[in-house]
N, C-alpha and C positions, 0 to 999 in steps of 0.2 A: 842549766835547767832543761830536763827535758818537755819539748811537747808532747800533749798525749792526746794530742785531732787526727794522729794515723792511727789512733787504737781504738777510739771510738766511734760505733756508729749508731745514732739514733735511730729507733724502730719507732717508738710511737710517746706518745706523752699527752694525757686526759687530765682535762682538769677535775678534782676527786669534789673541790670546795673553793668557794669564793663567796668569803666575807670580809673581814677585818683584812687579810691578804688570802695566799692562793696556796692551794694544797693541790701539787699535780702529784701522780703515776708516771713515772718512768720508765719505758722498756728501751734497753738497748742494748748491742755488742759490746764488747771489750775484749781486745788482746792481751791475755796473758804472756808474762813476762816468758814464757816460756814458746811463743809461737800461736798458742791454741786461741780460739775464741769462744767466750763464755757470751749467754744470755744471761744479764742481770736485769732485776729492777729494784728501782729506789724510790721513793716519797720525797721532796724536796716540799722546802715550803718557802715564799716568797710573801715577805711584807716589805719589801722596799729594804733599801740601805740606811741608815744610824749614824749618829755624831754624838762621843760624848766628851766632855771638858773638864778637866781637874785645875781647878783656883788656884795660886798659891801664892802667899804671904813672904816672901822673903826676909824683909824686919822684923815680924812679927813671929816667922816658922809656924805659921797655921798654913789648913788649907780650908777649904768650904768643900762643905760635901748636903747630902740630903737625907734623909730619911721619909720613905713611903710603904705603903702597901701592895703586895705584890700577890696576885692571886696561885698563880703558876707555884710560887714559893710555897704560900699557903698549902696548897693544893698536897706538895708532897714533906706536908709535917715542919716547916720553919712558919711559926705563926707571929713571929715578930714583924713589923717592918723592916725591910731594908734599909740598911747604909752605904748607898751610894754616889757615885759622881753622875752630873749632871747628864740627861742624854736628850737626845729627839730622835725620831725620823726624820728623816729628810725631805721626803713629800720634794715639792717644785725646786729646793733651795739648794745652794750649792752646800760644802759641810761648812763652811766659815760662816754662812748668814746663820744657817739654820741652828749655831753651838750658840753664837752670839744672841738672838732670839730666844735660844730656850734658855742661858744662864741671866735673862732681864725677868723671863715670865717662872722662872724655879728659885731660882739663886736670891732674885732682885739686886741683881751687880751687872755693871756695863763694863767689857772685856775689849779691852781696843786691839791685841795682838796675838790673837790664841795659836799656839805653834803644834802645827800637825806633826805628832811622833811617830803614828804609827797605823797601816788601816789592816788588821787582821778580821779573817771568818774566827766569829763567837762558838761555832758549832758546824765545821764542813760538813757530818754527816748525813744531816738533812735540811739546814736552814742556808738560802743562798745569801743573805745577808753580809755584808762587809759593814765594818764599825771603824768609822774613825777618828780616831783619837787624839785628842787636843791635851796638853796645860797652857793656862796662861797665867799670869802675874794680875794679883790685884792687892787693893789698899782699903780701909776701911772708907777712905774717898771715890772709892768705885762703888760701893754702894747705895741704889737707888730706891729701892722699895723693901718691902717684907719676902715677896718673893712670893712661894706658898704653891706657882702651878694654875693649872686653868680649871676653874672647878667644872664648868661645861665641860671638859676633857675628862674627869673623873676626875681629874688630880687633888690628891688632901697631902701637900707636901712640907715637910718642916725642913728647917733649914739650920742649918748645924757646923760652927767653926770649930774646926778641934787644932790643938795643937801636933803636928808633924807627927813627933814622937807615939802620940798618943795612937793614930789613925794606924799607922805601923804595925803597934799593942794587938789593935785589936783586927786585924787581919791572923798573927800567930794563936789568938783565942779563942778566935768564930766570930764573933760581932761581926766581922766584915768578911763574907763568903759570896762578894758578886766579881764578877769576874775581870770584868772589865775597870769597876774599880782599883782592882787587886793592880791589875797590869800599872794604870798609870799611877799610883802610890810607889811602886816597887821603881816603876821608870825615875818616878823624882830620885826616889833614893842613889838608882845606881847611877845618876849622873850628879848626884851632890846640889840639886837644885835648892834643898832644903836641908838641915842636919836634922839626927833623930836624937 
């Protein structure tokens, strides 16, 4: 892998917006691959880093997933709710408390082993966010409440088991165009954690 801290040099960085998180301006160098130095600048935005968590049933080949409203979504013409996997910010918590937290307060399920697959950037070209990604195994006995989300938080969330196969379906249909769902559905798959 190469480093790329001898290619850049930061000039300056403004914060543009601070509310929900942080919208800077970035000016800096960069070394082109060919010797030369460019002046760029770029918009990054920082709301903290993400955990999210994919359920899954093994006896059963279900997973739990969620359904909500998503404004951003709305915003560019999909005026459905979303079907996705469980997520948070992380805020003060490490990713293990904060997946486990958010799958009692969405899901209403208690997840004693959620296994970290994967922590990718959702969008490197301007959101510094890292998201990381869980599945863990549950049982109709891991369920503890309705779940639903924190309505103080905004949240109006339904909670929703489908069967393997089915979640699969409806990623190749559209039903499911979030992204990070997409990943960990596709990850069960290609490790055979569930059949389709």
């Amino acid at each position: 892998m190469t480093e790329q801290n001898d290619r850049v040099r930061e000039r300056e960085r403004i914060l543009l917006s601070e509310s929900w998180g942080k919208l800077y301006k970035n000016i800096f160098d960069y070394r082109r691959s060919d010797g030369t130095w460019q002046t760029q600048t770029r918009e990054t935005y920082d709301r903290g880093d993400g955990a999210a968590v994919l359920p899954y049933d093994p006896d059963r080949n279900t997973v739990l997933l969620i359904r909500q409203f998503r404004y951003p979504a709305w915003v560019r013409g999909h005026h459905e709710p979303l079907v996705e996997v469980c997520a948070g910010l992380l805020d003060a918590d490490d990713p293990v408390t904060c997946i486990k937290k958010e799958a009692e307060e969405e899901l209403g399920v208690t997840l004693e082993a959620p296994v970290r697959v994967m922590v990718p950037f959702m969008s490197p070209g301007s959101v510094v966010e890292q998201l990381h990604l869980f599945v863990a195994r549950y049982s109709p006995h891991d369920r503890t409440s309705e779940g639903g989300g924190e309505a103080h938080e905004g949240e109006d969330i339904e909670v929703i088991e489908l069967p393997f196969a089915e979640a699969l379906a409806m990623i190749d249909d559209g039903r499911i165009c979030d992204a990070k769902t997409i990943l960990l559905l596709q990850h069960v798959a290609l490790k055979r954690l569930l059949t389709s």
